[in-house]
N, C-alpha and C positions, 0 to 999 in steps of 0.2 A: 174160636168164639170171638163175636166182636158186639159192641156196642157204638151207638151216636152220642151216649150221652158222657158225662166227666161228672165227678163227685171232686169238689178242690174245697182245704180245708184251712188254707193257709195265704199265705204272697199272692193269691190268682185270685180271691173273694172279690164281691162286688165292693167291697170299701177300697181296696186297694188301689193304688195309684201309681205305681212303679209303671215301667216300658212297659215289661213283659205282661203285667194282667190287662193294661190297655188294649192290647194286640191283642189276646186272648176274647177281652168282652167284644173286641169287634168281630170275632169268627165265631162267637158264637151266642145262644139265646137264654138267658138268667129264668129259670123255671123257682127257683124258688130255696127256700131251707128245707135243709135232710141233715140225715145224721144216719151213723155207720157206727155198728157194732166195735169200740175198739180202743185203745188209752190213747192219749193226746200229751204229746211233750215235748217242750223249749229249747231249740238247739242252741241256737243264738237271738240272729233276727228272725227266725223261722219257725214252725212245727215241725213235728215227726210223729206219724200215727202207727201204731203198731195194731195187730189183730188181739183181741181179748175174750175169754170165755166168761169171765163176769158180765152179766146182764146190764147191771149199773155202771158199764163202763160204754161210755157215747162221744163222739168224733162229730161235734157240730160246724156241718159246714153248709155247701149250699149243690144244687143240680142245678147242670147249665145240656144245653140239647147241642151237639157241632155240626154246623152249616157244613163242614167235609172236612171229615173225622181225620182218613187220611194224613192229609195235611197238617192240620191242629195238633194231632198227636204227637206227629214229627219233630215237631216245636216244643211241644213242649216236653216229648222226651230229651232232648237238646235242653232246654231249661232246667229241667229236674235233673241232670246231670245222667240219665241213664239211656242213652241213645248209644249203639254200639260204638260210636268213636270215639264215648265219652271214657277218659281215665276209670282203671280199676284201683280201688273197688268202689260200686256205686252205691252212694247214700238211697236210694229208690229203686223199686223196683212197679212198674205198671204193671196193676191185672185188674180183672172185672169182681167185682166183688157186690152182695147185694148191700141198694142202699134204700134204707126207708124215706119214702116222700109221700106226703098227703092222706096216710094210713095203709100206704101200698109199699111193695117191695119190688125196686127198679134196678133190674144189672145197670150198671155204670163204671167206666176205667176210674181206677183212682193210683194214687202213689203211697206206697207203703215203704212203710223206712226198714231199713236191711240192717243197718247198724247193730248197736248196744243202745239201751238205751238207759244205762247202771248206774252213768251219770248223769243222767239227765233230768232237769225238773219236771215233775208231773202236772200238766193243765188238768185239775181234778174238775171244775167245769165242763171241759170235754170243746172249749171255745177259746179260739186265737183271735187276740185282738188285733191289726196289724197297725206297729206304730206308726205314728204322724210324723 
């Protein structure tokens, strides 16, 4: 299964300012706000989304479309720390997952956290602000 598009919920957003979402906005194209079935939680400086069968539980981020997926992927699996030459065991894991946009449901890669997340604070918002 493959996808062009990325569902990023966190450090990659259009607000972001770090290297790595720079590089990122430049390969690829900002479609807009979506949101994904699922809890949202504070690791540090970062999120971590997990899958949720509560209805009320939403992952606001944004879809972005990749000029060459391939590549981008690459990157940012290296970024997310889950590219196979990244150390185990990995905080992330990519897969296609559906994400709502514009009243429709769009497969999109996203990163889902592997972890615990037992200590972790709950963004009950379901929205990561990324600090200044």
């Amino acid at each position: 299964m493959s996808s062009q598009y990325v569902f990023v919920y966190g450090t990659l957003k259009s607000d972001a300012s770090n290297v790595h979402a720079k590089q990122f906005h430049s390969q690829a194209q900002f479609l807009g706000t979506a949101s994904w079935q699922g809890g949202l939680y504070w690791v540090t400086n970062y999120p971590a989304a997990i899958a949720s069968t509560n209805s009320r539980d939403r992952v606001i981020g944004e879809l972005w479309k990749l000029t060459q997926p391939e590549l981008v992927l690459q990157a940012l699996d290296e970024y997310e720390g889950c590219a196979p030459s990244s150390p185990l065991p990995h905080e992330y894991e990519r897969t296609i997952q559906p994400i709502e946009f514009n009243g429709q449901v769009t497969e999109a890669w996203m990163y889902i956290y592997r972890l615990s997340t037992v200590k972790l604070i709950k963004i009950n918002s379901g929205l990561f602000i990324n600090p200044t």
